[in-house]
Biopython code that builds the backbone (N, CA, C, O; Angstrom):
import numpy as np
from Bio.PDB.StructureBuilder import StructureBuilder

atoms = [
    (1, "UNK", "N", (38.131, 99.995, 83.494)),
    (1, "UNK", "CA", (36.721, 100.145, 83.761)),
    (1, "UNK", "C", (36.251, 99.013, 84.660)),
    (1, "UNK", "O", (36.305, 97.864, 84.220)),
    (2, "UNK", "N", (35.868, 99.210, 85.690)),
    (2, "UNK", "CA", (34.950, 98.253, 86.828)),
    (2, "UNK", "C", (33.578, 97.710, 86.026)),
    (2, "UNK", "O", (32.779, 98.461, 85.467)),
    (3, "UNK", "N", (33.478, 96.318, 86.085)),
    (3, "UNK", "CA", (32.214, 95.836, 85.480)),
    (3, "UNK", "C", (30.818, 96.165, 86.040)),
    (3, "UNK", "O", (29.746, 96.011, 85.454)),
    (4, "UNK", "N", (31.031, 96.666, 87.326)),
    (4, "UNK", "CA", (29.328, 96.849, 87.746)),
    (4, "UNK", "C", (28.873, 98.353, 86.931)),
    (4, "UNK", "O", (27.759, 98.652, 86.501)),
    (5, "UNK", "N", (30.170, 99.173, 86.892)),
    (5, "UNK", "CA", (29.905, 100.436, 86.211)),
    (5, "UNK", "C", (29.438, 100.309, 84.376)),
    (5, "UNK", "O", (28.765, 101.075, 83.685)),
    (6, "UNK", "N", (30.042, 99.173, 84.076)),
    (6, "UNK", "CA", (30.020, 99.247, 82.686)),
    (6, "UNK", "C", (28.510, 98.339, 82.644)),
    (6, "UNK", "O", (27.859, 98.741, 81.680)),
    (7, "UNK", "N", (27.700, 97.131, 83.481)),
    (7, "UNK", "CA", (26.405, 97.031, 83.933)),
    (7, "UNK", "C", (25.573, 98.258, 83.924)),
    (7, "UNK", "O", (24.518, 98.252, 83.289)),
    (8, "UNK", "N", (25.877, 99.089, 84.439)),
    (8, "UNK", "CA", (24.801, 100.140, 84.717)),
    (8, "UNK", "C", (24.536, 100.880, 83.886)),
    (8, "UNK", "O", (23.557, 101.625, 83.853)),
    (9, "UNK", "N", (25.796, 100.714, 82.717)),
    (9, "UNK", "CA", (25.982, 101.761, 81.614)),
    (9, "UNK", "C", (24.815, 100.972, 81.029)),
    (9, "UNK", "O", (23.655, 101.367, 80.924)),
    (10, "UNK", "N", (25.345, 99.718, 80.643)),
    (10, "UNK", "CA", (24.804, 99.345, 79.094)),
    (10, "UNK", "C", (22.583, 99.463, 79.861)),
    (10, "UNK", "O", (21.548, 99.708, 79.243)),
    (11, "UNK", "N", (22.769, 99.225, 80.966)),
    (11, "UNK", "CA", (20.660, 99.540, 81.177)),
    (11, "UNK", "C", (20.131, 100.189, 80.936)),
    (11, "UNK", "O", (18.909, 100.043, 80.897)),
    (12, "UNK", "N", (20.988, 101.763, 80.501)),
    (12, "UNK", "CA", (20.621, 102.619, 79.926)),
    (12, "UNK", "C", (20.755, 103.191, 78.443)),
    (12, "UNK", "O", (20.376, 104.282, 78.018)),
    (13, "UNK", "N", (21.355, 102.224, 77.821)),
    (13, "UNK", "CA", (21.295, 102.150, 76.281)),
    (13, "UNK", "C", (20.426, 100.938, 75.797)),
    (13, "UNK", "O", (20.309, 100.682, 74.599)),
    (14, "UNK", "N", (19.768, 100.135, 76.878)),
    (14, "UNK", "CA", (19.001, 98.712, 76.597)),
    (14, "UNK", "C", (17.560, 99.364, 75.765)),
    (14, "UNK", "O", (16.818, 100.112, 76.402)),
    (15, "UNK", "N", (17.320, 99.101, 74.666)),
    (15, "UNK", "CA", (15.740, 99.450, 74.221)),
    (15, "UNK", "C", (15.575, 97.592, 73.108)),
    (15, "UNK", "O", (16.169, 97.061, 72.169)),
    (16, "UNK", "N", (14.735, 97.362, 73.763)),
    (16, "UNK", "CA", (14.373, 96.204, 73.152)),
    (16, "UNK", "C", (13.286, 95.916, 73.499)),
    (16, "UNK", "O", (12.757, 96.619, 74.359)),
    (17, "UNK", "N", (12.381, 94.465, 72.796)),
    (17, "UNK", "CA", (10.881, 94.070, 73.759)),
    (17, "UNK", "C", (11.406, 93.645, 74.638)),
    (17, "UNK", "O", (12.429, 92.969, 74.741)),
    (18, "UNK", "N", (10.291, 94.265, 75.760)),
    (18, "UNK", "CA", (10.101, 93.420, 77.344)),
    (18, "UNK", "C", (9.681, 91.941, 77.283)),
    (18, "UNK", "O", (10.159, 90.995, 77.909)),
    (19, "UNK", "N", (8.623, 91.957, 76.336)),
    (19, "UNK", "CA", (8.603, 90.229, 76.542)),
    (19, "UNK", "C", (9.014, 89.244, 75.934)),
    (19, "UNK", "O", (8.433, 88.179, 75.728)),
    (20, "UNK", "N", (10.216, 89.634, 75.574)),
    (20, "UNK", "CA", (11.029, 88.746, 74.693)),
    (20, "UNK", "C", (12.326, 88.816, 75.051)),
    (20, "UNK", "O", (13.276, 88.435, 74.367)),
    (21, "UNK", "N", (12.368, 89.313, 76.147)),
    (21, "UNK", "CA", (13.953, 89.623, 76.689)),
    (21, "UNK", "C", (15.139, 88.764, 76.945)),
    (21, "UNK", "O", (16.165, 89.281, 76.505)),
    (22, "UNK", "N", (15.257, 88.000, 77.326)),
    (22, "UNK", "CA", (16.123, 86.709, 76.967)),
    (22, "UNK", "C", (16.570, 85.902, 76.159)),
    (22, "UNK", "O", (17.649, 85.308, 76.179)),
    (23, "UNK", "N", (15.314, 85.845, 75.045)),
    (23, "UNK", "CA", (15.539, 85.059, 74.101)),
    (23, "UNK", "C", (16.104, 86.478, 72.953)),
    (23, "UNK", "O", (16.963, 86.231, 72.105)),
    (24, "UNK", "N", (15.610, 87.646, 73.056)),
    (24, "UNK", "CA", (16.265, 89.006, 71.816)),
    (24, "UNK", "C", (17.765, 88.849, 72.765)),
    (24, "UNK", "O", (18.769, 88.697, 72.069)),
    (25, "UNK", "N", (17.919, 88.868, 73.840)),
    (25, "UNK", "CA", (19.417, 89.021, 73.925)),
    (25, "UNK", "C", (20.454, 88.291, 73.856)),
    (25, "UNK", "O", (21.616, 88.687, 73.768)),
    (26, "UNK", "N", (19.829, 86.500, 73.916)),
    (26, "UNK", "CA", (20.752, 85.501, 73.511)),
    (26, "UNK", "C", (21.041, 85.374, 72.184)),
    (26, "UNK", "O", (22.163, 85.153, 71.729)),
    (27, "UNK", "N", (19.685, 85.561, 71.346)),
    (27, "UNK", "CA", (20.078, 85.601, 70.105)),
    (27, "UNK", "C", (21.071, 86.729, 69.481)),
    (27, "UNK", "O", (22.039, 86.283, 68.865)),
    (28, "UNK", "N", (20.948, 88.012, 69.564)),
    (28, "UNK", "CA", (21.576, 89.171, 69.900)),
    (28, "UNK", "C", (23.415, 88.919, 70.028)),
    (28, "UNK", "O", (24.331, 89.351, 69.327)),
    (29, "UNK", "N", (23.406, 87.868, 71.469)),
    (29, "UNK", "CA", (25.083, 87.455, 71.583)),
    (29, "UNK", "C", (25.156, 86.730, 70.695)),
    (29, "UNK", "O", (25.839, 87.273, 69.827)),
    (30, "UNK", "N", (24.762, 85.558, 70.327)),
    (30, "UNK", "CA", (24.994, 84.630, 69.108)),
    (30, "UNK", "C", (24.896, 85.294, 67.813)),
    (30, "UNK", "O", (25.458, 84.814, 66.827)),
    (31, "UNK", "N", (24.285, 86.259, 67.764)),
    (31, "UNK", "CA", (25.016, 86.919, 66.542)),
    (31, "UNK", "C", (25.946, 88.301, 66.339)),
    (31, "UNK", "O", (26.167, 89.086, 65.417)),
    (32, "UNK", "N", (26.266, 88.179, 67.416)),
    (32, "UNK", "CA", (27.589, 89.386, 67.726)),
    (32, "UNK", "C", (28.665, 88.238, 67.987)),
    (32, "UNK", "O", (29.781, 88.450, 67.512)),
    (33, "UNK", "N", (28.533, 87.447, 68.451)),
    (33, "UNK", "CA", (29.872, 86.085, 68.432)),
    (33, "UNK", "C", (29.780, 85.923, 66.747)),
    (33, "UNK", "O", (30.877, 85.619, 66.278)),
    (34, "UNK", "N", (28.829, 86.046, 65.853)),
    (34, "UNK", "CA", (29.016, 85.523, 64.537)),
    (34, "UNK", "C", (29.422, 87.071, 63.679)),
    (34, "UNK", "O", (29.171, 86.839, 62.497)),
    (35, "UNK", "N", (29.667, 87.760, 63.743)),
    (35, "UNK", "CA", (30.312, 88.783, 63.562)),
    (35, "UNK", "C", (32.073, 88.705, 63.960)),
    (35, "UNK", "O", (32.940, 88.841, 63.096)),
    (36, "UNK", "N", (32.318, 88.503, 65.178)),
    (36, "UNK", "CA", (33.526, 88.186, 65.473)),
    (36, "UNK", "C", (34.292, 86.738, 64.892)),
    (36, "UNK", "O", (35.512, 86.865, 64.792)),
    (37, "UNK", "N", (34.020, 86.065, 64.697)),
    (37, "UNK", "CA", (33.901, 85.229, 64.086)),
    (37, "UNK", "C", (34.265, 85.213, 62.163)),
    (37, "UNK", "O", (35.070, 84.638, 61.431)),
    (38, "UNK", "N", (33.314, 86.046, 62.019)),
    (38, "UNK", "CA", (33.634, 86.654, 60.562)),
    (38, "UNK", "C", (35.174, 87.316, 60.424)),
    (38, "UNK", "O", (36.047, 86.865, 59.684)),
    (39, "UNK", "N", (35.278, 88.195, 61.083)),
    (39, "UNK", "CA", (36.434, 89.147, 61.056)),
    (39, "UNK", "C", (37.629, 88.387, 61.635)),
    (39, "UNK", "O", (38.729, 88.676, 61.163)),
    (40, "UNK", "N", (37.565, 87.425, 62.626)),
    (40, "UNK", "CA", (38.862, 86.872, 62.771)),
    (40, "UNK", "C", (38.485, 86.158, 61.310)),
    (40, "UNK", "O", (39.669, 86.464, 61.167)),
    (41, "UNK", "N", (38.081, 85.585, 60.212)),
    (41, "UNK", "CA", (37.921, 85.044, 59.273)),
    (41, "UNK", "C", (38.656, 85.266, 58.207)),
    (41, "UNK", "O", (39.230, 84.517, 57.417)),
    (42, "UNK", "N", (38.485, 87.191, 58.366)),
    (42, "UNK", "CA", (39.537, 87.730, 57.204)),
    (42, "UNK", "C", (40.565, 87.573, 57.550)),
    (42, "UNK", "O", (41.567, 87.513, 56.837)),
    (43, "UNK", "N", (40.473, 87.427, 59.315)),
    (43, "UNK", "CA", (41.968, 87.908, 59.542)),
    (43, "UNK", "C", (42.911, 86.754, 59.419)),
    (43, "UNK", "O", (44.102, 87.039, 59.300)),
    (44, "UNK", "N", (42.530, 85.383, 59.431)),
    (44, "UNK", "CA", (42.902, 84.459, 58.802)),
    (44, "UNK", "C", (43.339, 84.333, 57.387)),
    (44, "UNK", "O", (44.440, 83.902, 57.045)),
    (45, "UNK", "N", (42.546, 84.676, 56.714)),
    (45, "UNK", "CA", (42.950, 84.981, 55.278)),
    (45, "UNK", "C", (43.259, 86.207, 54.393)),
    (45, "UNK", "O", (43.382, 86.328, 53.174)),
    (46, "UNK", "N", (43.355, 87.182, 55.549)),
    (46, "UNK", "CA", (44.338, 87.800, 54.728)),
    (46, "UNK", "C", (45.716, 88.265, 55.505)),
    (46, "UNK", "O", (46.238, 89.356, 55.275)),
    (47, "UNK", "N", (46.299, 87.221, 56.545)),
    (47, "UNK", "CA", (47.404, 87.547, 57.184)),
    (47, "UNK", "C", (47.200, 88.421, 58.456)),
    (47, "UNK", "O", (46.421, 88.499, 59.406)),
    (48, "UNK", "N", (48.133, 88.936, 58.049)),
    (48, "UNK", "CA", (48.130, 90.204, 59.287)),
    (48, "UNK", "C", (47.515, 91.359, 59.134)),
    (48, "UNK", "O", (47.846, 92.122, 58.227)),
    (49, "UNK", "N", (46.560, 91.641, 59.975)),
    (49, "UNK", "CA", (45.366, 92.363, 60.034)),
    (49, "UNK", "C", (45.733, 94.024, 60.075)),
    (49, "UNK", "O", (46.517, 94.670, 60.770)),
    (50, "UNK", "N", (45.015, 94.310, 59.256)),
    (50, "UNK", "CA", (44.979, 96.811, 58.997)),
    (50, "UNK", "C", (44.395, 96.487, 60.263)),
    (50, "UNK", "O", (43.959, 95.499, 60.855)),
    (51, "UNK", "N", (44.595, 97.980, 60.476)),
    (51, "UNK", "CA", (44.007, 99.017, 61.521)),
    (51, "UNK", "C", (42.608, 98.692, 61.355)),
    (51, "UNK", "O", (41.917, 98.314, 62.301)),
    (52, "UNK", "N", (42.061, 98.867, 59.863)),
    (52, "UNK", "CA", (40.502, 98.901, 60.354)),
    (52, "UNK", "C", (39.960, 97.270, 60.690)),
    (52, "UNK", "O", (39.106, 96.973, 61.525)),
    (53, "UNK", "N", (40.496, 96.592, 60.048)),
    (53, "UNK", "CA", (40.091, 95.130, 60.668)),
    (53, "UNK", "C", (40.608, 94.576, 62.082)),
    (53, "UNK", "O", (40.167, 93.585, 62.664)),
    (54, "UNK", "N", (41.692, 95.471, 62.535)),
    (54, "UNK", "CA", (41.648, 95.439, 64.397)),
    (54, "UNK", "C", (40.714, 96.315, 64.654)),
    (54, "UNK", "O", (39.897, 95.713, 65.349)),
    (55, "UNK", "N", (40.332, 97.483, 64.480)),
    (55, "UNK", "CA", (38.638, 98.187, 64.747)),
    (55, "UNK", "C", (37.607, 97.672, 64.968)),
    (55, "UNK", "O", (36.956, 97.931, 65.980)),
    (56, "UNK", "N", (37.146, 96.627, 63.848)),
    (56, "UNK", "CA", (36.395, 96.184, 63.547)),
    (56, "UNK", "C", (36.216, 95.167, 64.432)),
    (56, "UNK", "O", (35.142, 94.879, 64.962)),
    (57, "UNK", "N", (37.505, 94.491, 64.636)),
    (57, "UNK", "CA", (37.324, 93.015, 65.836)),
    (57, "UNK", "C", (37.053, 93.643, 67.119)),
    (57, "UNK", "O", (36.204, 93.224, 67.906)),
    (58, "UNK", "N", (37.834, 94.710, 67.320)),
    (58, "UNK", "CA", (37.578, 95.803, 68.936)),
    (58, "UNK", "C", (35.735, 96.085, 68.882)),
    (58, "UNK", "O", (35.070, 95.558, 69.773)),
    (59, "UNK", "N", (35.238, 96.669, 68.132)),
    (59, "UNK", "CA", (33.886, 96.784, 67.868)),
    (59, "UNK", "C", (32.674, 96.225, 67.755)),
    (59, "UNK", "O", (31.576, 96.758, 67.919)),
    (60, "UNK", "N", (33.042, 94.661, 67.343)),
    (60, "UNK", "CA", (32.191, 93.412, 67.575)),
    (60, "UNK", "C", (32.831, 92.702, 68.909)),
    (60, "UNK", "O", (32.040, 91.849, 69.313)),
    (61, "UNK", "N", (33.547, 92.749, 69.402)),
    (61, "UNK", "CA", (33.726, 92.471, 70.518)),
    (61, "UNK", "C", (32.920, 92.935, 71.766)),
    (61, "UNK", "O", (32.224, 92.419, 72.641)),
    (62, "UNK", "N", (33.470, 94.467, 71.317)),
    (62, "UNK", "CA", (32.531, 95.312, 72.238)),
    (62, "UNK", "C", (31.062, 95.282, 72.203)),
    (62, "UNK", "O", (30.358, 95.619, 73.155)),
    (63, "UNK", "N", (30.591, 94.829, 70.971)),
    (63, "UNK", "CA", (29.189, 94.062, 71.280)),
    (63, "UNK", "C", (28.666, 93.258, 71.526)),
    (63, "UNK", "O", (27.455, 93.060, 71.626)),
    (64, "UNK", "N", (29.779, 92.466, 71.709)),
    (64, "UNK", "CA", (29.802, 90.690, 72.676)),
    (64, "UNK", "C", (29.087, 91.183, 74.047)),
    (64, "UNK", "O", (28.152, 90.695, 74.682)),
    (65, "UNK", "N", (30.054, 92.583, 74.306)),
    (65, "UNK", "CA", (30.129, 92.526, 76.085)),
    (65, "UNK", "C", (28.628, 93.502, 76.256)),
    (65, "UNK", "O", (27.883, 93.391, 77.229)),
    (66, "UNK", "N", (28.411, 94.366, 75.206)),
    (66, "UNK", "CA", (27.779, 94.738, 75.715)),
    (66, "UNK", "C", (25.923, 93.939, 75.673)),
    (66, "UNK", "O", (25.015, 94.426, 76.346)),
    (67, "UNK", "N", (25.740, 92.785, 74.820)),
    (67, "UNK", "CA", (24.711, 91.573, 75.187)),
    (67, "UNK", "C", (25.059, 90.565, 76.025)),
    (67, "UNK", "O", (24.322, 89.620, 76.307)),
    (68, "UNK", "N", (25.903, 90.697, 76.339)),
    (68, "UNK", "CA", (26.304, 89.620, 77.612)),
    (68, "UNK", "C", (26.459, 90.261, 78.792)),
    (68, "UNK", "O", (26.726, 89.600, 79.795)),
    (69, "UNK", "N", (26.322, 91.579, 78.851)),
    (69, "UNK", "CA", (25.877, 92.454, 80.146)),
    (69, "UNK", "C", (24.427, 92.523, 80.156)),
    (69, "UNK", "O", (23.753, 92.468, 81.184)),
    (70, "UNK", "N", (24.089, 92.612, 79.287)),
    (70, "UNK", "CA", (22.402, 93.186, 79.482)),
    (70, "UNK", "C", (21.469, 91.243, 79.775)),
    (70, "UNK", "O", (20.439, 90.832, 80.308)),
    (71, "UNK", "N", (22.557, 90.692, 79.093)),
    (71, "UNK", "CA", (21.675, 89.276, 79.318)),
    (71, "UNK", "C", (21.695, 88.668, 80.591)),
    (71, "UNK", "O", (20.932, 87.792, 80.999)),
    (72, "UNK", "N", (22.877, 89.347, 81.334)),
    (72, "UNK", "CA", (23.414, 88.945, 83.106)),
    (72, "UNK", "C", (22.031, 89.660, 83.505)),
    (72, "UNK", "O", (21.009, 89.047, 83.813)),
    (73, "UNK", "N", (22.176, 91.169, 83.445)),
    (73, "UNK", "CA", (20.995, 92.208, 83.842)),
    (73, "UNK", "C", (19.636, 91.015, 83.999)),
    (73, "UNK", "O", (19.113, 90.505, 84.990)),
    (74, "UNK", "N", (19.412, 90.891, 82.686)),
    (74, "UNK", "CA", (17.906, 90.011, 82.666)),
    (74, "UNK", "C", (17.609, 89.116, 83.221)),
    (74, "UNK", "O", (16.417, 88.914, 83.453)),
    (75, "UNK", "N", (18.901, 87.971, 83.770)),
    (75, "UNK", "CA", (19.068, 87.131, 84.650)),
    (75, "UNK", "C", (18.959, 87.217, 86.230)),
    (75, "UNK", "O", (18.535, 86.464, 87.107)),
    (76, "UNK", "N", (19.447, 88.281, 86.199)),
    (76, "UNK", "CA", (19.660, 88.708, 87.572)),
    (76, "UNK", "C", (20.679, 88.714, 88.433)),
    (76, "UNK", "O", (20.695, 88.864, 89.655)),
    (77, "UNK", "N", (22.072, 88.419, 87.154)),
    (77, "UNK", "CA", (23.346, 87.928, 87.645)),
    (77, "UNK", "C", (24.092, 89.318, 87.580)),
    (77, "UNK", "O", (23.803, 90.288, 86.879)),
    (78, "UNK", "N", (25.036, 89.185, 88.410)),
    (78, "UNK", "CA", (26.155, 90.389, 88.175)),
    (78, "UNK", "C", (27.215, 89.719, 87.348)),
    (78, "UNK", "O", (27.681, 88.590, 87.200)),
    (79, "UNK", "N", (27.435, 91.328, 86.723)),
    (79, "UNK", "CA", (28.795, 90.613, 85.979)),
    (79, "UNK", "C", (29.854, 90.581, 86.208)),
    (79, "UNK", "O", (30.644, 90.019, 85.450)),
    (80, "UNK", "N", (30.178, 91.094, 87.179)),
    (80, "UNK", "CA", (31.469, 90.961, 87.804)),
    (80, "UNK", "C", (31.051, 89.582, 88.330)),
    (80, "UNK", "O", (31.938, 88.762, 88.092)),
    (81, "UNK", "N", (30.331, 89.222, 88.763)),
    (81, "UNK", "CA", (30.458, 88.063, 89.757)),
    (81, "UNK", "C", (30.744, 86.553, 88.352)),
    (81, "UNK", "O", (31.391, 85.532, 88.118)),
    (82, "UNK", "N", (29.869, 87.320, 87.911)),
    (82, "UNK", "CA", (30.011, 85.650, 86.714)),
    (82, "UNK", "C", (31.907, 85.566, 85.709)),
    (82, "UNK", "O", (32.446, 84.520, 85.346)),
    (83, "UNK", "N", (32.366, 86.725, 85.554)),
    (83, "UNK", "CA", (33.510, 87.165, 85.165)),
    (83, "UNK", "C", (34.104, 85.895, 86.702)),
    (83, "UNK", "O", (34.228, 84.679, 86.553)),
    (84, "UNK", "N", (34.364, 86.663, 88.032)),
    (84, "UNK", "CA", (34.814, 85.578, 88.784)),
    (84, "UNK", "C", (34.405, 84.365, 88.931)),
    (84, "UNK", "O", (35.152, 83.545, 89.465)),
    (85, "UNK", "N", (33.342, 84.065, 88.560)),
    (85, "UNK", "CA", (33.402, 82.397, 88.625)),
    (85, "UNK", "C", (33.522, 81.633, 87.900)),
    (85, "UNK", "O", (33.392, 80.416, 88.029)),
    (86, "UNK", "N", (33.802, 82.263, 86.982)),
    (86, "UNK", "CA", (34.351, 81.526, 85.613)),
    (86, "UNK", "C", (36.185, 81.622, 85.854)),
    (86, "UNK", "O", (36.997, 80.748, 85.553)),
    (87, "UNK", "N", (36.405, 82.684, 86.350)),
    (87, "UNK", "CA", (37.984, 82.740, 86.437)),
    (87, "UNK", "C", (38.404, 81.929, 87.638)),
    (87, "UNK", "O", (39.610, 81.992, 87.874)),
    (88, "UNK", "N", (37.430, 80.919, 88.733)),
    (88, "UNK", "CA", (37.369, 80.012, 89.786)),
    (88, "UNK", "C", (37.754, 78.796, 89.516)),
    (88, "UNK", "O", (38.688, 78.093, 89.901)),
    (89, "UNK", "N", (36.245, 78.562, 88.261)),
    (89, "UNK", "CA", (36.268, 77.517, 87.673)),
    (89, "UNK", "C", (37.621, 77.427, 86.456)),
    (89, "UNK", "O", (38.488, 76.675, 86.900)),
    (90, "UNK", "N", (37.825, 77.735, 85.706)),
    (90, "UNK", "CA", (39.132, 77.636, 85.156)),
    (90, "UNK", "C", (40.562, 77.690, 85.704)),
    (90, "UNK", "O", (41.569, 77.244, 85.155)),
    (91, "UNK", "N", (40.468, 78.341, 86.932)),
    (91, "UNK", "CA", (42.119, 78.239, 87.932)),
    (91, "UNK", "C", (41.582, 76.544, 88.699)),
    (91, "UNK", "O", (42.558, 75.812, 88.861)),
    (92, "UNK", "N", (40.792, 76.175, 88.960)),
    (92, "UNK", "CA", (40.100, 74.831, 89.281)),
    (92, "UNK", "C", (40.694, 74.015, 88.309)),
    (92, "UNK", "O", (41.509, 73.242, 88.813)),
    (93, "UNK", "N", (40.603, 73.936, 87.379)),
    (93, "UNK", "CA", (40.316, 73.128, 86.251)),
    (93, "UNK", "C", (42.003, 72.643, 86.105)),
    (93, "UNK", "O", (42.583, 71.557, 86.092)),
    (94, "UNK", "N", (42.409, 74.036, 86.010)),
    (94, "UNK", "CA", (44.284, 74.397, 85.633)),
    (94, "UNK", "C", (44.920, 73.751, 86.729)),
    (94, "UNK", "O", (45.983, 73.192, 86.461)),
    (95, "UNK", "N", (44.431, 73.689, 88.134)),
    (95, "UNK", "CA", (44.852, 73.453, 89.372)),
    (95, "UNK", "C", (44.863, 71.551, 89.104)),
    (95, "UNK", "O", (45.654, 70.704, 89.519)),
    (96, "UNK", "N", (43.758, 71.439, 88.336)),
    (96, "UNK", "CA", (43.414, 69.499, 88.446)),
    (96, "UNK", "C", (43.790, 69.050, 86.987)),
    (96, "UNK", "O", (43.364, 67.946, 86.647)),
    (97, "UNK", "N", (44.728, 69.955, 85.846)),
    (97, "UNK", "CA", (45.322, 69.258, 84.758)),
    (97, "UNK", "C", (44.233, 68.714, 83.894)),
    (97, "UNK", "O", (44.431, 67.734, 83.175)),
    (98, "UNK", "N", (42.962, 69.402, 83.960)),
    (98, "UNK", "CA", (41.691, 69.115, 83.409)),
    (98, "UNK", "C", (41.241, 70.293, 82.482)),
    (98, "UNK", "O", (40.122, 70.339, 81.971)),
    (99, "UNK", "N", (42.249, 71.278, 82.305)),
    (99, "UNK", "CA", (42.078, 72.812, 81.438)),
    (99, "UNK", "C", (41.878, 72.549, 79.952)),
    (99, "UNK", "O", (40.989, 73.207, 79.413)),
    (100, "UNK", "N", (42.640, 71.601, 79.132)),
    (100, "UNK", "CA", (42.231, 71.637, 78.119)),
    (100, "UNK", "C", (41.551, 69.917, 77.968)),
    (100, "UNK", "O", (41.167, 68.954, 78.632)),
    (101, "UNK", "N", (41.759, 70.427, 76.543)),
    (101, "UNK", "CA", (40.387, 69.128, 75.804)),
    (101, "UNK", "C", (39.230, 68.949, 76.454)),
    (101, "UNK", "O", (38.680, 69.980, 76.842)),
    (102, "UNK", "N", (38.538, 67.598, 76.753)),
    (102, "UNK", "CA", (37.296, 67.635, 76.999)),
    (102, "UNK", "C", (37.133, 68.287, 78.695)),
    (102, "UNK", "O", (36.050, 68.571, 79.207)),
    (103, "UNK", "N", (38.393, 68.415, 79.321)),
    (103, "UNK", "CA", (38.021, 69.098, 80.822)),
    (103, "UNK", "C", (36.982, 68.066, 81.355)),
    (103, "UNK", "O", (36.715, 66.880, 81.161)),
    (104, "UNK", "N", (36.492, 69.176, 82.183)),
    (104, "UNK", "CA", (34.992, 68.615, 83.003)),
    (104, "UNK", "C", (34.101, 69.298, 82.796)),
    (104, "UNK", "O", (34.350, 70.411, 82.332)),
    (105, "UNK", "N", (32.447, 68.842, 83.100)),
    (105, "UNK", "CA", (31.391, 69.714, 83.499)),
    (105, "UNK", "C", (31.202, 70.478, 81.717)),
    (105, "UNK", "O", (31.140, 71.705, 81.641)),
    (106, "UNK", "N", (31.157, 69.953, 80.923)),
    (106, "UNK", "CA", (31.425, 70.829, 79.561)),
    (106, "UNK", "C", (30.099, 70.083, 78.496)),
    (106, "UNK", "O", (29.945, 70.472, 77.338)),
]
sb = StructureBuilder()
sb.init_structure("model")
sb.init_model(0)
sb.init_chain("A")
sb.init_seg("    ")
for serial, (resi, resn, name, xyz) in enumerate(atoms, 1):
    if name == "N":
        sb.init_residue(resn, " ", resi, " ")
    sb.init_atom(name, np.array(xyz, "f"), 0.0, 1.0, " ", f" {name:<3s}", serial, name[0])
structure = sb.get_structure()
């Protein structure tokens, strides 16, 4: 799936307030990251993960992407473009032996 297509998708499943739009969709990702979060949790403690608890991580995931599309939308960013400059900045980073621990710019 191409990200500008999967952008265009999620604008038309977006129903939320207008004047609260940034702050309902950051909060929104921060608690779809705390969902994922949970479930790698079990999956920590209870080993190796069923079918439905890989579902479940596929499913809160997929609601990572789909508030972190609509929050680009509100920004005015594309998401393909922010997907590449993050994959810039990290081949950067990998390129200057600065990839892990405190890195840079963090």
């Amino acid at each position: 799936m191409d990200l500008k297509t999967y952008q265009a998708f999620t604008r038309t499943t977006a129903i939320f307030p207008a004047d609260r739009t940034l702050e309902y969709l950051a909060l929104g990702l921060a608690s779809e990251a705390g969902e994922v979060a949970g479930v790698v949790k079990k999956w920590i403690r209870d080993g190796t993960p069923d079918d439905a608890l890989t579902e479940k991580l596929r499913a809160e995931m997929g609601d990572v992407c789909w508030y972190l599309s609509e929050l680009c939308t509100a920004a005015g960013l594309d998401l393909g473009e922010v997907f590449a400059a993050n994959m810039a900045k990290l081949q950067d980073r990998k390129a200057r032996g600065v990839i892990t621990g405190g890195g840079d710019n963090r």
